[in-house]
BALOBA-1460 file (C-alpha; in Angstrom, 3 decimals):
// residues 53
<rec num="1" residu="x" x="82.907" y="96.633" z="83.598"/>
<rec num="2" residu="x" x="79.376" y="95.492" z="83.793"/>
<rec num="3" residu="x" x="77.598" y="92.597" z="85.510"/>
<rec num="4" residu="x" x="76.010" y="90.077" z="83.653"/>
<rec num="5" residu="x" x="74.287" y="87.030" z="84.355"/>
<rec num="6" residu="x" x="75.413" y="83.522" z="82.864"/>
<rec num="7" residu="x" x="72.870" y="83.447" z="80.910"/>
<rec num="8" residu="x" x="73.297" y="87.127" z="79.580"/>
<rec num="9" residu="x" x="76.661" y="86.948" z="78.821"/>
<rec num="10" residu="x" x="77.128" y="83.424" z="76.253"/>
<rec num="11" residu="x" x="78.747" y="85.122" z="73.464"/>
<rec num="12" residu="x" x="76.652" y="86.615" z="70.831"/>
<rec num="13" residu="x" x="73.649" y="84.218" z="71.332"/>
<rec num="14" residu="x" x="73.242" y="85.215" z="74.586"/>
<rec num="15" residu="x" x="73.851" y="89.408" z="75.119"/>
<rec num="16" residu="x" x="71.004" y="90.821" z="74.473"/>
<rec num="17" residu="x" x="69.032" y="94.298" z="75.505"/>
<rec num="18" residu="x" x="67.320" y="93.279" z="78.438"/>
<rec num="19" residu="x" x="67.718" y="94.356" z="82.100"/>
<rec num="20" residu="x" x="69.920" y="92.174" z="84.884"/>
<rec num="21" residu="x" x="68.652" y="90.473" z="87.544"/>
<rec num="22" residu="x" x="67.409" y="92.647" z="90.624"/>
<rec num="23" residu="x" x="69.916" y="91.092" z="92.577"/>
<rec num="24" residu="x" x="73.040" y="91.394" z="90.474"/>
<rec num="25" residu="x" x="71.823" y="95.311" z="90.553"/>
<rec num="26" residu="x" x="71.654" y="95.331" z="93.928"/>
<rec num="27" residu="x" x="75.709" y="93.880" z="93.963"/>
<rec num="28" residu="x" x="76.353" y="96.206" z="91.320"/>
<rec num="29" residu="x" x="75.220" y="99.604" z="93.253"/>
<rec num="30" residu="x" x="76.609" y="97.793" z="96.372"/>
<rec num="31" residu="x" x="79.960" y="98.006" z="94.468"/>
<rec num="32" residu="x" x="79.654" y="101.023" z="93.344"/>
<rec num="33" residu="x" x="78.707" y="102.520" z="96.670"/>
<rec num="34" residu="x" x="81.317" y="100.914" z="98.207"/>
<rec num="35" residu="x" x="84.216" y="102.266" z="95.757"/>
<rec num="36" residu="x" x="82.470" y="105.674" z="95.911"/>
<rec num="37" residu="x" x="82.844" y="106.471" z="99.504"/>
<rec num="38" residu="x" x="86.996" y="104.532" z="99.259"/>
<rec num="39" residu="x" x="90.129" y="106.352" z="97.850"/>
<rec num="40" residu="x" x="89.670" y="103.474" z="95.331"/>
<rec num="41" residu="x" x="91.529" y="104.738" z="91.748"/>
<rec num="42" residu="x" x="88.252" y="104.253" z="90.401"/>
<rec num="43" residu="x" x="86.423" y="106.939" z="92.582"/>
<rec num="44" residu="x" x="85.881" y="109.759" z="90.150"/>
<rec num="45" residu="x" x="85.005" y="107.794" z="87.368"/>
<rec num="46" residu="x" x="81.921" y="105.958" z="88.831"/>
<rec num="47" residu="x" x="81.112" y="109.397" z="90.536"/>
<rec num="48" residu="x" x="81.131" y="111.481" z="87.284"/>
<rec num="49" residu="x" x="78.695" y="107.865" z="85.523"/>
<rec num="50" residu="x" x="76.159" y="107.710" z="88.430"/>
<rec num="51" residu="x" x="76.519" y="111.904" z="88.827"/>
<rec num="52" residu="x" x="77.489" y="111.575" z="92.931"/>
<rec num="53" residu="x" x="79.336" y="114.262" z="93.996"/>
């Protein structure tokens, strides 16, 4: 699962390689940080993809 902007995510007109917005980073490593430090299913997957341990 990855976020994406409106605008980034239109169907094929609209994905294309360029970076988010700073802020739906930030709410993405929020996320992440958040499930990280749970006992969220999810845990060890986003720890072995950002390489927390």
């Amino acid at each position: 699962m990855v976020l994406a902007c409106s605008d980034c995510n239109r169907g094929t007109n609209g994905k294309f390689a360029k970076l988010l917005d700073i802020k739906l980073l930030e709410r993405l490593h929020t996320r992440n940080e958040y499930l990280i430090g749970s006992h969220h299913p999810l845990r060890e997957t986003l720890m072995l993809q950002t390489g927390k341990k």
